[in-house]
Residue frames relative to the residue before (quaternion, step in Angstrom):
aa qw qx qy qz dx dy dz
X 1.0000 0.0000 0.0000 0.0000 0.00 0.00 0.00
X 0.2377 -0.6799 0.6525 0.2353 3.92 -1.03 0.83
X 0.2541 -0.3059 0.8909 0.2193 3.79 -1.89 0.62
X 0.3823 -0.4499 0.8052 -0.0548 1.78 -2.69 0.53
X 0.1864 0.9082 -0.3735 0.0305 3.50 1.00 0.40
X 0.5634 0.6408 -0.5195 0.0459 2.91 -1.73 -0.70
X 0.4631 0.5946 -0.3906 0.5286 3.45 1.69 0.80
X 0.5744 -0.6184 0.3589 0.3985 4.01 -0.98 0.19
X 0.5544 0.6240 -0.2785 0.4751 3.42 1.87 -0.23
X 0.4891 0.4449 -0.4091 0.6289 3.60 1.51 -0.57
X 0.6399 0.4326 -0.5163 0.3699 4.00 -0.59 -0.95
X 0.7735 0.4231 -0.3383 0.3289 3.66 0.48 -1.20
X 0.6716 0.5533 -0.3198 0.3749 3.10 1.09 -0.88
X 0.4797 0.6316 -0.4579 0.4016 3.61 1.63 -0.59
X 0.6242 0.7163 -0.1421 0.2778 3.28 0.69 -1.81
X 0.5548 0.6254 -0.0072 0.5486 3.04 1.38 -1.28
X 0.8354 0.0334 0.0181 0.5483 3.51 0.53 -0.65
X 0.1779 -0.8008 0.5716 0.0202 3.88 1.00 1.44
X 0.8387 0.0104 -0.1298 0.5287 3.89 -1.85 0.96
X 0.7567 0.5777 -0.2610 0.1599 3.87 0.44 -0.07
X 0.6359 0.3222 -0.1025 0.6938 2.96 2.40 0.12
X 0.2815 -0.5928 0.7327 0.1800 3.53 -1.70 0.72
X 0.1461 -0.7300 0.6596 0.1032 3.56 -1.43 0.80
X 0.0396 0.7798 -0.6023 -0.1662 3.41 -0.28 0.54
X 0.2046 -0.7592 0.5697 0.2391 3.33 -0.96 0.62
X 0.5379 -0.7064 0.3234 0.3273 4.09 -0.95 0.43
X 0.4843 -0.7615 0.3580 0.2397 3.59 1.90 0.88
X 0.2273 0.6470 -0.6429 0.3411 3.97 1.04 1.16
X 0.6941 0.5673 -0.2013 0.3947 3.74 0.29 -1.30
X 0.4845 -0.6890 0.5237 0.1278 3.37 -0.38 1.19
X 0.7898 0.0238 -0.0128 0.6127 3.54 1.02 -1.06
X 0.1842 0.8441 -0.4561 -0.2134 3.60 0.21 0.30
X 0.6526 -0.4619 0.3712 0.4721 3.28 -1.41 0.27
X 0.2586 -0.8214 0.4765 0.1773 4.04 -0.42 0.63
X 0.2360 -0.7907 0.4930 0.2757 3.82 -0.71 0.46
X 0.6748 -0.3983 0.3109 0.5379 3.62 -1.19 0.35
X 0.8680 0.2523 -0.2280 0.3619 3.35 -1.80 0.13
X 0.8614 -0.3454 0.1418 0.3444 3.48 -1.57 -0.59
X 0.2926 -0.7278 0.6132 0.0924 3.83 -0.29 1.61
X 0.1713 0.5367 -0.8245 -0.0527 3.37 -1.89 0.20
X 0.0991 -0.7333 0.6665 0.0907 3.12 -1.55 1.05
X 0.4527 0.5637 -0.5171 0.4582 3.72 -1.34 0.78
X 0.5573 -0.5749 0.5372 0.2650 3.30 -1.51 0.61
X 0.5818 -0.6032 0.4748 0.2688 3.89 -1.39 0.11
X 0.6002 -0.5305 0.4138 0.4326 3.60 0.94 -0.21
X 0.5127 -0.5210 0.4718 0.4931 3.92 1.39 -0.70
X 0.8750 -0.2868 0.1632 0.3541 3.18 -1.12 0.23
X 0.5065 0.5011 -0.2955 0.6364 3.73 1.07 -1.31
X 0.6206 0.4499 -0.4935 0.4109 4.23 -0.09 -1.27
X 0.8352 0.4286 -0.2445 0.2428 2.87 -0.10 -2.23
X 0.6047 0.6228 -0.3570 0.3450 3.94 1.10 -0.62
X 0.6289 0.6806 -0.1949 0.3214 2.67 1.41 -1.31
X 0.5663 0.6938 -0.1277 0.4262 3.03 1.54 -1.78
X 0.6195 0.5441 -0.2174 0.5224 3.17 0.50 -1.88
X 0.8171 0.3204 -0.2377 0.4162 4.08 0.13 -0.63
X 0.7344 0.3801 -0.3159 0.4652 3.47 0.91 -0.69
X 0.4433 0.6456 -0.3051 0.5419 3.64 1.99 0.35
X 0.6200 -0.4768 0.5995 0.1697 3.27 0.16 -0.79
X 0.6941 0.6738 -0.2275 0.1116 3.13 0.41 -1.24
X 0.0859 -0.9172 0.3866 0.0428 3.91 -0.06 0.99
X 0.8083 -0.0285 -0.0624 0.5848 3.10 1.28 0.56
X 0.1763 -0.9205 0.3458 -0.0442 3.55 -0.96 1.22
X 0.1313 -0.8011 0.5719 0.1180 3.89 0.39 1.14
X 0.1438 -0.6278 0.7556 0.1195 3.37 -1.31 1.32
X 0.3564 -0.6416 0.6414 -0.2233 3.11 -0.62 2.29
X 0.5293 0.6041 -0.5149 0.2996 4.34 0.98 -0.75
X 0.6973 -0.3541 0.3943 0.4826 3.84 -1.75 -0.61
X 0.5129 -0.6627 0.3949 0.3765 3.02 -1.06 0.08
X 0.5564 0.4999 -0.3116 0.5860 3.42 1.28 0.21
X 0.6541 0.5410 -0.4380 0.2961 3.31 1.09 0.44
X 0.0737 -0.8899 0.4501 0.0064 3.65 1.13 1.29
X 0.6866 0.4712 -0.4581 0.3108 3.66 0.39 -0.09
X 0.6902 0.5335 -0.2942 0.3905 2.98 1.36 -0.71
X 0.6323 0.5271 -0.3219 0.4676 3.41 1.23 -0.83
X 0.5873 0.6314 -0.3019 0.4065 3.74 1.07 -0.46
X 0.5910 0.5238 -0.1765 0.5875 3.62 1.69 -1.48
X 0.8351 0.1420 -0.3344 0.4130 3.51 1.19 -0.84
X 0.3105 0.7052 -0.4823 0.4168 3.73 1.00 0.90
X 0.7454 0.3805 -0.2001 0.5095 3.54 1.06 -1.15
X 0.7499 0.5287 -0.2769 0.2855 3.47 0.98 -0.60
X 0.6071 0.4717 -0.2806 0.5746 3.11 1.47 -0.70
X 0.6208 0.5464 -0.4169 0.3772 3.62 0.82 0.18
X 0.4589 0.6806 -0.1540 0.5500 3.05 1.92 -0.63
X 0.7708 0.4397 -0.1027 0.4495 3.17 0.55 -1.49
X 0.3964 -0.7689 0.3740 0.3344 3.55 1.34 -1.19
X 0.5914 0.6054 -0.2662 0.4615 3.25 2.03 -0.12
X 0.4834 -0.6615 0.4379 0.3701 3.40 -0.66 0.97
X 0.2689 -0.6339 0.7171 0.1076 3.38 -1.71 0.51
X 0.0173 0.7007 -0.7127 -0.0272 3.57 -1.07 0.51
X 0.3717 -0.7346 0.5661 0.0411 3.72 -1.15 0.95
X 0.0654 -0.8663 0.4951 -0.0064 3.10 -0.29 1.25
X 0.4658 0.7782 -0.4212 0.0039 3.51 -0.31 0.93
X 0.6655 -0.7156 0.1094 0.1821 3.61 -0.93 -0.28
X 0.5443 -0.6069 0.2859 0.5036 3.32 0.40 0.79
X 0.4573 -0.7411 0.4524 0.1924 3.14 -1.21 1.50
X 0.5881 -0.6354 0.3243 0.3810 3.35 -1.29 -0.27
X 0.3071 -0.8049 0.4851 0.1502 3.69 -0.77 0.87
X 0.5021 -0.6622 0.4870 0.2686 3.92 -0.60 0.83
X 0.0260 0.8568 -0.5094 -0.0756 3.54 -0.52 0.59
X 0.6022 -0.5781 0.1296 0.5351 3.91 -0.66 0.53
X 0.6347 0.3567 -0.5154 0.4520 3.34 -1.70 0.60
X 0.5796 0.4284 -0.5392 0.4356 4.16 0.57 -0.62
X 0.2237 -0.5737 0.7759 0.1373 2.97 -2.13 0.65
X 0.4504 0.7862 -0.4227 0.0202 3.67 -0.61 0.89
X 0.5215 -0.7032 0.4614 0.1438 3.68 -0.54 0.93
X 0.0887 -0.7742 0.6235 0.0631 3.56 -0.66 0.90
X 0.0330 -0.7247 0.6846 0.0711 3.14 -1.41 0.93
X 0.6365 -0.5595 0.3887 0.3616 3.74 -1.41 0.32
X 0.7457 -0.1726 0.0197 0.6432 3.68 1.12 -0.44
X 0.8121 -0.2447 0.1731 0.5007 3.41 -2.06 -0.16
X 0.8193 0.3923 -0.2944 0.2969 3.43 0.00 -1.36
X 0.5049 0.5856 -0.4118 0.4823 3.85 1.03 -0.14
X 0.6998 0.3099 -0.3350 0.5496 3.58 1.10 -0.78
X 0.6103 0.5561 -0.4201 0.3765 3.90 0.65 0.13
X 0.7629 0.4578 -0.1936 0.4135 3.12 0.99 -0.64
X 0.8207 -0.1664 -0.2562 0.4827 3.47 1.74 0.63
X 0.1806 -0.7815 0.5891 -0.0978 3.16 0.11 2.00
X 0.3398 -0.7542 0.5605 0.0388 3.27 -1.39 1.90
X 0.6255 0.4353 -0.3078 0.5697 3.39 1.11 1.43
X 0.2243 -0.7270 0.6084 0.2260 3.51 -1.24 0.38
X 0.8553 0.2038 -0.1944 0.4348 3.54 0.16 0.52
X 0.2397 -0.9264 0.2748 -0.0938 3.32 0.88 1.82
X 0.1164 -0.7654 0.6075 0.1779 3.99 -0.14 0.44
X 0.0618 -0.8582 0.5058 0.0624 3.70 -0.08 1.25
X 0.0349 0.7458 -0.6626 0.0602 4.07 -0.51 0.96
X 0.3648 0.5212 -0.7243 0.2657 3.63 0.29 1.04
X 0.8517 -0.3715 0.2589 0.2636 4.11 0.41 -0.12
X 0.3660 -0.7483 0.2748 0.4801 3.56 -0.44 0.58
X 0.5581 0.6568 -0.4073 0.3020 3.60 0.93 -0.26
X 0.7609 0.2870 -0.2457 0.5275 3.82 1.75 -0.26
X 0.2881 0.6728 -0.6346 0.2482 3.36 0.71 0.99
X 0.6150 0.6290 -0.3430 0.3295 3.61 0.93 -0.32
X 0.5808 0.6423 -0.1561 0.4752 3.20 1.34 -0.61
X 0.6578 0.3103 -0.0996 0.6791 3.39 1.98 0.21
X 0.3627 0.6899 -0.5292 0.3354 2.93 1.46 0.06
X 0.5993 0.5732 -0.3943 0.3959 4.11 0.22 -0.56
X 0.5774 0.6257 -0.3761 0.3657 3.80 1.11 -1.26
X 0.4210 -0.6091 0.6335 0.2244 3.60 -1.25 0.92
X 0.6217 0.5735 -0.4583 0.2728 4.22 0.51 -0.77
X 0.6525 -0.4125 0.4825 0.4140 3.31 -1.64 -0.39
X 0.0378 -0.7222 0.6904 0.0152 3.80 -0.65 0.34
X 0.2373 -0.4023 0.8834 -0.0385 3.80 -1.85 1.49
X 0.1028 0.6394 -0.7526 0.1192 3.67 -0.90 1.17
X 0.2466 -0.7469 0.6168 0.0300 3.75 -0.86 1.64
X 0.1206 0.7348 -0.6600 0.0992 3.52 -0.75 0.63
X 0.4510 -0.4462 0.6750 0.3768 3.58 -1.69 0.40
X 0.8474 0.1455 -0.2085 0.4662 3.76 0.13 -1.07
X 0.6423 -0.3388 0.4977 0.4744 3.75 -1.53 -0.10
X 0.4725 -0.6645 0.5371 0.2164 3.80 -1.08 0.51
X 0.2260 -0.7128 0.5716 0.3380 3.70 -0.64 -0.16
X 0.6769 -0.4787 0.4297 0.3578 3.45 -1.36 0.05
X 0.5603 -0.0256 -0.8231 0.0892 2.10 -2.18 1.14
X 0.2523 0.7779 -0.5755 0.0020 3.75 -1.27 0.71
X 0.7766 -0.3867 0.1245 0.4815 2.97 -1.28 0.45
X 0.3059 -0.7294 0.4102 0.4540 3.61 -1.25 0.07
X 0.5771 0.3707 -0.4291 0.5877 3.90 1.02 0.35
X 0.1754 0.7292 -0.6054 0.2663 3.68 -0.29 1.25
X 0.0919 0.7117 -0.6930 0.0691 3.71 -1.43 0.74
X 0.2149 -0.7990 0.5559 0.0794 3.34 -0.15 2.16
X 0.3920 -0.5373 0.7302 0.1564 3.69 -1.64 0.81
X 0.1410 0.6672 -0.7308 -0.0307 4.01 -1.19 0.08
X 0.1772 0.7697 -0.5487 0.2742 2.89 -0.28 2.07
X 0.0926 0.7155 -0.6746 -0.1562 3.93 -0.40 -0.68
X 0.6801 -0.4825 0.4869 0.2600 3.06 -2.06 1.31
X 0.6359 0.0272 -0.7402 -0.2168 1.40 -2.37 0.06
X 0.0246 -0.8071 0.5814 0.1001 3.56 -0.73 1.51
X 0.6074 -0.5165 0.5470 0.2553 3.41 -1.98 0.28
X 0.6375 -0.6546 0.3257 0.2429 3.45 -1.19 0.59
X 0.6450 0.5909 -0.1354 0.4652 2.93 1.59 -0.80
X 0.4695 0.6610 -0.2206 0.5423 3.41 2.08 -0.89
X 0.8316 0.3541 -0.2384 0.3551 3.57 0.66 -1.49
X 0.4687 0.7245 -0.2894 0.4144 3.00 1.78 -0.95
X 0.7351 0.2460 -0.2594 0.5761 3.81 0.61 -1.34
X 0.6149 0.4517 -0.5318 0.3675 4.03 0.14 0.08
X 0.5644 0.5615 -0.3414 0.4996 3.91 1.27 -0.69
X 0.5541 0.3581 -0.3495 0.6652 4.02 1.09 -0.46
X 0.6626 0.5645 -0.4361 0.2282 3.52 -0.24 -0.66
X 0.7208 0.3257 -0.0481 0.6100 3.10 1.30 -1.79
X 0.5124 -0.7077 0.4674 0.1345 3.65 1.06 0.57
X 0.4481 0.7523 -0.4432 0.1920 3.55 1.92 0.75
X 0.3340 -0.7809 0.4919 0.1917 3.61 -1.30 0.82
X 0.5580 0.1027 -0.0703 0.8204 4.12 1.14 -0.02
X 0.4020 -0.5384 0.7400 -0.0316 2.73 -2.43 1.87
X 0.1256 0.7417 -0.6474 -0.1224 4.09 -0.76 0.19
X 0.2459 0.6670 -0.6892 0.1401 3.38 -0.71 0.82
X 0.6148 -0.4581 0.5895 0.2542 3.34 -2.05 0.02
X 0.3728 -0.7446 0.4998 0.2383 2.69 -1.67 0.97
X 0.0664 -0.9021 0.4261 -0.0167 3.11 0.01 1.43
X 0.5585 -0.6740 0.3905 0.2853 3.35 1.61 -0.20
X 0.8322 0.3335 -0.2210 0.3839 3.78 -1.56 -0.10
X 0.6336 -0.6284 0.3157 0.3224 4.00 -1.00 0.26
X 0.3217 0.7748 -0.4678 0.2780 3.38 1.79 -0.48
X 0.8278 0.1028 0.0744 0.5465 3.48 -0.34 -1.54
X 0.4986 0.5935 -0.5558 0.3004 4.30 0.61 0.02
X 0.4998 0.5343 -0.6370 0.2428 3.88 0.23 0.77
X 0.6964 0.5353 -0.4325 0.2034 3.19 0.53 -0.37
X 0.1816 0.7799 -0.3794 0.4634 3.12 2.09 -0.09
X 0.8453 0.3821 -0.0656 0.3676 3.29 -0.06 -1.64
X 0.5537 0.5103 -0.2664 0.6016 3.54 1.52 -0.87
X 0.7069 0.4953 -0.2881 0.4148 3.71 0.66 -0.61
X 0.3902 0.6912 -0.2500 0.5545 3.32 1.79 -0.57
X 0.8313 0.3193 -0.1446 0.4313 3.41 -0.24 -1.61
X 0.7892 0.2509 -0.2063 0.5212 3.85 0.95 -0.24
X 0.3309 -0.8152 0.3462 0.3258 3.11 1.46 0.93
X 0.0345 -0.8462 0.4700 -0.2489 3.56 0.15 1.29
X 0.3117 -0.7559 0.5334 0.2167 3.98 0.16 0.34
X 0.1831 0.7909 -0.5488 -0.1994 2.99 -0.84 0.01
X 0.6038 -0.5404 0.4876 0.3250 3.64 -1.21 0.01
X 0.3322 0.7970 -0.5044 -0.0088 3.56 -0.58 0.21
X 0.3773 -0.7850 0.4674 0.1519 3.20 -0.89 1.54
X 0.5576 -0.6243 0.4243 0.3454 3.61 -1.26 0.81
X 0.3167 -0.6889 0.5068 0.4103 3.43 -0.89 0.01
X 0.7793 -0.2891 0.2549 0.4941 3.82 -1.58 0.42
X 0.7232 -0.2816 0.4679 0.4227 3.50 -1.63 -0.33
X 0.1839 -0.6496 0.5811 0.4544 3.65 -0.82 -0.36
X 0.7729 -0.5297 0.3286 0.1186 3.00 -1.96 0.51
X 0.3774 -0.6856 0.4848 0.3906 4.02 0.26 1.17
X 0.6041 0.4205 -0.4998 0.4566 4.20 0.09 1.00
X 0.6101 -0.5827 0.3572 0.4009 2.91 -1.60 0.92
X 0.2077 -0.7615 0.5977 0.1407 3.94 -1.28 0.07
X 0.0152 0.7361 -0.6721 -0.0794 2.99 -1.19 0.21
X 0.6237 -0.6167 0.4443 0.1826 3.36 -1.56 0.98
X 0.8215 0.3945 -0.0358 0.4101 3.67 1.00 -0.82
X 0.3964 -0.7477 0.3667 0.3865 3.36 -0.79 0.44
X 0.6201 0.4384 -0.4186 0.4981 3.73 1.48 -0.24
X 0.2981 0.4908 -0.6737 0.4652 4.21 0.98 0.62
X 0.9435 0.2719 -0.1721 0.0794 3.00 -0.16 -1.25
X 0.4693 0.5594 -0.4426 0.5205 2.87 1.82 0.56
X 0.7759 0.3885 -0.3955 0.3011 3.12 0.96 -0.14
X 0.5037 0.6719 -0.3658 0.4013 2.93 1.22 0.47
X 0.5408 0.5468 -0.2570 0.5852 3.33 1.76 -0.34
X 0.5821 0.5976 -0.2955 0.4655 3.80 1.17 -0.56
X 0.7711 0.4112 -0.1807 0.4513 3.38 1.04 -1.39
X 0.6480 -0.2911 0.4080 0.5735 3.87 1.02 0.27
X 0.6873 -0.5333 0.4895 0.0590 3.79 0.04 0.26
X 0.5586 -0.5524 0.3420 0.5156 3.48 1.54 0.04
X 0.7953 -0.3998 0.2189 0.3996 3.32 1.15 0.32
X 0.3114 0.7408 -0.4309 0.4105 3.55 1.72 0.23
């Protein structure tokens, strides 16, 4: 079986199922966090690669385990395994829900939330690959990233190189520190990185939060024991 990985739900789900899966991970992350057993890192060529793969693999069934903002990939692997004939099952996690006292604003993607932020001095955790996408904004920007960002970026910027999982109390004093007034991040869901959610809460902070993509015309499941059990029972029927 191939993951789709590079999420804390793929590692478990590797873990879960010992000598019986390849993870491949898509090799952004300078260091990434690795799951048990067999890793490839790197992309598939597109669609034609990834079919290709899938057959000269073996391969009898496939959990797209990626972010949920990772739509190209889940699209390449929606079409390929249909191609290929191997079932695909979509693993992801339940998004985040506002609760009382939050003050947050949905927008449809990065550049809707760039184009009118209710703040001048912005703590941005949508990634390093969209700091550029603000690169035009006059505010202050705390951009968090696992890696350093590349250019274009803002010109008042102060990069963080960190990776979750953070405490509430952590985000809370770095949000005083940097004197931020509006949070933009994605709704990306799970407990890894959702304090600042909660830190943004307690200092009544706004925040931005983009939607995530359509979901994917395959079945899904929210959990890593769906999706083991779905791998127990034949794969959806393979």
């Amino acid at each position: 079986m191939l993951i789709l990985g590079g999420t804390g739900e793929a590692r478990r789900l590797a873990a879960r199922l010992p000598g019986e899966v390849v993870s491949s991970l898509a090799g952004r992350v300078a260091a990434p966090r690795l799951p048990e057993g067999e890793v490839r890192v790197g992309g598939f060529g597109g669609v034609d690669g990834l079919v290709e793969w899938l057959r000269a693999n073996g391969i009898t069934a496939v959990v797209d385990a990626t972010h949920p903002f990772a739509a190209t990939m889940t699209a390449h692997a929606v079409e390929a395994t249909a191609r290929a004939g191997v079932p695909l099952l979509v693993l992801r996690r339940p998004g985040w829900t506002a609760g009382p006292g939050d003050d947050w604003r949905w927008v449809g993607s990065l550049e809707e939330a760039a184009a009118d932020l209710p703040g001048e001095r912005v703590f941005l955790t949508t990634g390093r690959q969209d700091v550029g996408v603000f690169a035009g904004c006059g505010q202050f920007f705390l951009a968090r990233s696992v890696d350093p960002p590349e250019p274009p970026m803002p010109q008042r910027i102060h990069v963080l190189l960190d990776r979750g999982p953070f405490t509430v109390d952590g985000e809370v004093a770095l949000m005083r520190e940097h004197a931020i007034d509006v949070l933009v991040t994605k709704d990306s869901g799970g407990g890894q990185t959702s304090a600042k959610l909660a830190a943004a809460r307690l200092l009544g902070v706004p925040v931005v939060v983009v939607r995530r993509p359509p979901p994917p015309a395959a079945p899904t499941v929210d959990s890593v024991d769906a999706a083991v059990e779905w791998v127990r029972r034949g794969s959806g029927g393979a």
